[in-house]
C-alpha positions in Angstrom: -62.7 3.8 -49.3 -62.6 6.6 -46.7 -63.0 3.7 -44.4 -59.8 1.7 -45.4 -57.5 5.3 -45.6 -58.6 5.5 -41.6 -57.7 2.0 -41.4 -54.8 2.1 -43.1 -54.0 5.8 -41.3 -54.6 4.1 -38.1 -52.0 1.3 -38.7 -49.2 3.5 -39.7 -49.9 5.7 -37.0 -49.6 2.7 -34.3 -46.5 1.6 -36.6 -45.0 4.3 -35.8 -45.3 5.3 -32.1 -44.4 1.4 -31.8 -41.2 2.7 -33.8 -40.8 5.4 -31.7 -40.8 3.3 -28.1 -39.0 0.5 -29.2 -35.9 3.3 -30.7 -36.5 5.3 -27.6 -36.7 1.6 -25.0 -33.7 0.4 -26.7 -30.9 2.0 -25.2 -28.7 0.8 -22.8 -29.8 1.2 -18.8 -28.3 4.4 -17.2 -26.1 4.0 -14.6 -24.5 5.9 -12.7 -20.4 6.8 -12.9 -19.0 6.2 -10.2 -16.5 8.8 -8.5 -13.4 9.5 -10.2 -10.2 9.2 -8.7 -7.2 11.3 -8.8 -4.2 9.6 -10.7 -1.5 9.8 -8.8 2.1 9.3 -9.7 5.2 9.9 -7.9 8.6 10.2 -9.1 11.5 7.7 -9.4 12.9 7.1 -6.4 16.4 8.6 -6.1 18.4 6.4 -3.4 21.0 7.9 -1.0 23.2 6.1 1.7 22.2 6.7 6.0 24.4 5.3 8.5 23.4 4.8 12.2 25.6 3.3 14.7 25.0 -0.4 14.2 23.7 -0.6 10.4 23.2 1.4 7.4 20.7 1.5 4.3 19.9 3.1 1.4 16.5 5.0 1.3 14.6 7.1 -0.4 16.0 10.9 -1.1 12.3 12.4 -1.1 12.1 11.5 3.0 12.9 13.6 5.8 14.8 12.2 8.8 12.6 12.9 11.6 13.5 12.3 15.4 16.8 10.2 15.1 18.3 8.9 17.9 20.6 6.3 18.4 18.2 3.5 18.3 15.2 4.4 16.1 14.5 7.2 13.3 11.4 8.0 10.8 11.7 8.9 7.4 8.5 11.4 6.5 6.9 11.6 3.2 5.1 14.7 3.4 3.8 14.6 0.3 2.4 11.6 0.6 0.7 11.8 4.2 3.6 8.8 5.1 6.1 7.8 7.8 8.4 4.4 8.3 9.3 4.0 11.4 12.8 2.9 11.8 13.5 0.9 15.4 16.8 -0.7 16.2 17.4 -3.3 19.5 20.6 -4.8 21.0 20.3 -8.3 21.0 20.8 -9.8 24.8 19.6 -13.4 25.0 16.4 -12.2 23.9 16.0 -13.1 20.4 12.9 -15.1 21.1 11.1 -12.6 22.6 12.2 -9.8 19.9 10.4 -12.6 16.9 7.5 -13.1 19.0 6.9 -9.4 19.6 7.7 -8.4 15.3 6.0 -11.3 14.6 2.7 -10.4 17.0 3.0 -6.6 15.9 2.1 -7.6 12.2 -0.5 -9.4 13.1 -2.2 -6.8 14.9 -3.4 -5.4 12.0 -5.3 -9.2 11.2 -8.3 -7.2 12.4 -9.0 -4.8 9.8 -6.0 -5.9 6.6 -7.7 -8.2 4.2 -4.7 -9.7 3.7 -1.0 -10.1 5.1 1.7 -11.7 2.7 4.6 -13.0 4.5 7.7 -12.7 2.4 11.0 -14.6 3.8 14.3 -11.9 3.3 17.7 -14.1 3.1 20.9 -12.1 2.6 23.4 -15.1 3.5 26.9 -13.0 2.3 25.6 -9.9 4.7 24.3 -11.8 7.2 20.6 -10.0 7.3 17.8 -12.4 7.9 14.2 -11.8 8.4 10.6 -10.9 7.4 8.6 -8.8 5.1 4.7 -8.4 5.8 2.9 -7.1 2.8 -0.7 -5.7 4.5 -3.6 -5.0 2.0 -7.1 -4.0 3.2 -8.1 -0.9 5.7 -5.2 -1.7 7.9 -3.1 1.2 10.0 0.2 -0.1 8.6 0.6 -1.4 4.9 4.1 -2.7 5.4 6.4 -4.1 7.7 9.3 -5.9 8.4 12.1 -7.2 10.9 15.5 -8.0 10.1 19.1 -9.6 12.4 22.1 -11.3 12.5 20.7 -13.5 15.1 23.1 -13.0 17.2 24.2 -9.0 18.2 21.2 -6.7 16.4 17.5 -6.6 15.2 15.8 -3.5 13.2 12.2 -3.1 13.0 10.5 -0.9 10.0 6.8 0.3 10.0 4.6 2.3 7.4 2.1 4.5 8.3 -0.1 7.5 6.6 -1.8 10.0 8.7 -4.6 9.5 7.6 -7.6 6.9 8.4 -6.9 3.8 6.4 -8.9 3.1 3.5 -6.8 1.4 1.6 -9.0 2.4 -2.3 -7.7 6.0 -1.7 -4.2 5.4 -0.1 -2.9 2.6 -2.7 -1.0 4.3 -4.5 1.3 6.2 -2.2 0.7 2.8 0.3 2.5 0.8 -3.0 5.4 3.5 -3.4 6.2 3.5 0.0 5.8 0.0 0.6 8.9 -0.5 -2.8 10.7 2.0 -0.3 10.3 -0.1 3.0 11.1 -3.0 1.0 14.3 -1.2 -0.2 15.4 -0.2 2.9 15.4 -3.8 4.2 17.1 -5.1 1.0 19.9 -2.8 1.2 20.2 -2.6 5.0 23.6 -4.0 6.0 25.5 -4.7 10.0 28.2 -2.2 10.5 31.1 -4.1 12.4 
């Protein structure tokens, strides 16, 4: 009898511990968290009116005008780390060469962007034709775009951050800004 308690003792011992392991071995594999990311939102954009010599366009009110001059002007976001670059050319038989070189500045950024979305820009009734370039990926500049008549003028726009690209930590101010850019070429209008 003393011999069938050990037995018996025995089995519900190694019941047990195989209990124990398979309660203890059953949880899900630890991994670990990756790094958390500060939310960041930014407020509704609040548009006012600039007028240049040949054109005007509503913008953002949270930018600065930085270094305007007759033909080019950036609008700072400081609290983003942002700039778009504003550049305005006289059109003198040289429309070809003013595409080519919007076209090929866009493209530069091929290298490191994992993707560029072309987006045709029609405004028939003002007479503003052109090209939006959507840039994702570790790219310098997430936006860009060219706009003209055809005939008289051509504005160039450009977003940049100071900081290096990595496009994880910049999308969110990169998206705001790149609603702004878009904006600006939207509302951007020949002054005659």
């Amino acid at each position: 009898m003393n011999s069938l308690q050990n037995i018996l003792s025995f089995f519900l011992k190694c019941v047990f511990a195989f209990w124990v392991v398979t309660m203890v071995s059953c949880k899900e594999d630890v991994l670990p968290k990756p790094k958390a990311q500060l939310r960041l939102e930014y407020e509704q954009p609040t548009k006012a009116q600039l007028e240049l010599n040949e054109f005007k366009f509503q913008y953002n009110d949270l930018a600065q005008i930085k270094d305007e001059t007759a033909n080019s002007m950036t609008l700072e976001y400081p609290e983003m780390k942002g700039e778009i670059f504003i550049n305005y050319k006289k059109i003198d038989g040289n429309l070809e060469q003013l595409l080519s070189d919007a076209q090929k500045f866009s493209y530069e950024h091929s290298v490191k962007a994992d993707g560029i979305l072309e987006q045709p820009f029609i405004n028939e009734e003002d007479k503003v034709f052109g090209m939006f370039y959507e840039v994702s990926g570790n790219a310098a500049s997430q936006a860009q775009f060219y706009v003209t008549d055809s005939t008289r003028n051509f504005v160039t726009g450009s977003l940049y951050f100071f900081t290096k690209p990595n496009y994880d930590s910049i999308y969110p101010a990169a998206a705001y800004l790149r609603n702004d850019i878009r904006g600006i070429m939207e509302s951007l209008k020949w002054k005659e």
